[in-house]
N, C-alpha and C positions, 0 to 999 in steps of 0.2 A: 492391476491384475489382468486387465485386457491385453496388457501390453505383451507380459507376459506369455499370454496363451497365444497370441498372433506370432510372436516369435518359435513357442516352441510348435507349434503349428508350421512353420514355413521353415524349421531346421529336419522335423518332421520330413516335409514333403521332399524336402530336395533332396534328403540323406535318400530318401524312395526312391527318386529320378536315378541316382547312383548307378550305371548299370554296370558298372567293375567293382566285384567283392573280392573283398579277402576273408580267406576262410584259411581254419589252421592247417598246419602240415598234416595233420591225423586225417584231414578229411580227403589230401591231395592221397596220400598212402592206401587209406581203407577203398578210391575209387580203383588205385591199382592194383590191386590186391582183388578187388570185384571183377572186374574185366580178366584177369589171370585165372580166377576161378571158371568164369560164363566159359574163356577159350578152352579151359578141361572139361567142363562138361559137355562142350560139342565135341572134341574129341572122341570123350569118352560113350558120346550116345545120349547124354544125359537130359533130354527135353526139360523134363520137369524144372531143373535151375534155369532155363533159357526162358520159358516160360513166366516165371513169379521175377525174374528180371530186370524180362522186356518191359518198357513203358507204356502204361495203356494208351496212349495216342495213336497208337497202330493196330487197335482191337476193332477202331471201326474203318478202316482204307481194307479189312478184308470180314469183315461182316458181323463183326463182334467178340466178345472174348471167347465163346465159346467155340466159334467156330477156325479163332487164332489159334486156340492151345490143341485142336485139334489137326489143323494144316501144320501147324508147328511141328509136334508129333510124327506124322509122314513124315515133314520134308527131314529131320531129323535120321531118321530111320532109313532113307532112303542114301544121305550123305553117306552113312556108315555103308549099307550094301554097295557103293562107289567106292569104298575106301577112302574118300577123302581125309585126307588129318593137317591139323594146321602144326606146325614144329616151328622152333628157331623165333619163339615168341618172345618179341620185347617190346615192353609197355610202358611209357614215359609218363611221368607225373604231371597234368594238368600245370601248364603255367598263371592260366587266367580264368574264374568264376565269373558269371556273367547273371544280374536280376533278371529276369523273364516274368515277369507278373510275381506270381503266388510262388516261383521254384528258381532256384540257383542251377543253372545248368553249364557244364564246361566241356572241354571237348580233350578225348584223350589217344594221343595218336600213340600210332602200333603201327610194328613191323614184324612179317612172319613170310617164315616161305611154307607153301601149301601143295602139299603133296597129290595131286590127283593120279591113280596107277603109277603108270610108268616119266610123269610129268612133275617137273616141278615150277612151284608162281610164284614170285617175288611177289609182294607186297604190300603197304605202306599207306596205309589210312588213318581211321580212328573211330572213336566210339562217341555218340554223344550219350552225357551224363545228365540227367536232371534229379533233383531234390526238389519234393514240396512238401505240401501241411505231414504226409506221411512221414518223412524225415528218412524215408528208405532210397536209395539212389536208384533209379529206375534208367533201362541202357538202349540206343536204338545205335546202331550199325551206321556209321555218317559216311559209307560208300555213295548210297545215293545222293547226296549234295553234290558231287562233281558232274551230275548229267542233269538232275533238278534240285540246284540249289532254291528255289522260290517254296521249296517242301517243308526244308527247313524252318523259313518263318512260317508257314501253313501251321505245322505241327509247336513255335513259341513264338506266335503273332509278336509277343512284346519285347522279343530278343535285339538288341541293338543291332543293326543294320551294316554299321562300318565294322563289325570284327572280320579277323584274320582267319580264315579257316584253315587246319594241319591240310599239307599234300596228300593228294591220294593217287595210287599208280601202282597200275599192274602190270605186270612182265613177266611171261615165259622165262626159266632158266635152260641155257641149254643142257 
């Protein structure tokens, strides 16, 4: 019986170490499908879906929730009086889920040209995705990993260290 429970103990632990999941097609579709929404709602002005979205790990780098869904709000608002709109949106299905502690997180690149006035911006990032005990996928913007990548693990300490991170690149169109 000992034997037993040391084994499935230690099939247990390793299957945990595991930091490449596979997770169904449903899951890779419903994150796309998430991010296509979040990108209408910034078009459209629509804070509140950008809001209940975002992943709380960024509620305290600007002073808590209450005071994110309120900056959130402005800068929102202020996008739109700029006219900014993001168009020519395409959003590619996560290749690789990755354990992070308590949450499955993957990273889902996008491409879009973004209209500022008379201006238009190529480019070519992604979104990072995490899932945890909530089971709701929760989204942070993974621009900033190409200027501080060390944020990223800040924000999933337990994320494996050797992944591949999607391109990220902005360019003027003339």
């Amino acid at each position: 019986m000992k034997q037993a429970l040391k084994l499935i103990a230690l099939l247990f632990f390793t299957t945990s170490l595991n930091a490449q999941e596979d997770l169904p097609a449903s899951e890779s579709k419903a994150v796309v499908t998430e991010v296509q929404e979040m990108m209408t709602a910034f078009n459209d002005g629509n804070s509140e879906l950008l809001i209940k979205k975002t992943h709380p790990v960024i509620h305290n780098l600007v002073g808590g929730q209450e005071n994110f869904e309120k900056t959130t709000a402005q800068g929102v608002k202020q996008i739109m009086e700029m006219g900014i709109k993001i168009g020519e949106l395409k959003v590619e299905q996560p290749s690789q889920f990755y354990k992070a502690g308590d949450e499955i997180v993957c990273f889902v690149p996008m491409s879009s040209v973004m209209t500022i006035k008379d201006q238009k911006i190529a480019s070519t990032s992604f979104m990072i995705a995490a899932k945890g005990e909530t089971g709701e996928w929760k989204y942070l913007d993974g621009t900033f990993v190409n200027t501080n990548p060390d944020q990223l693990w800040a924000f999933f300490p337990e994320l494996p260290k050797d992944i591949k991170l999607p391109e990220v690149k902005i360019e003027p169109l003339p």
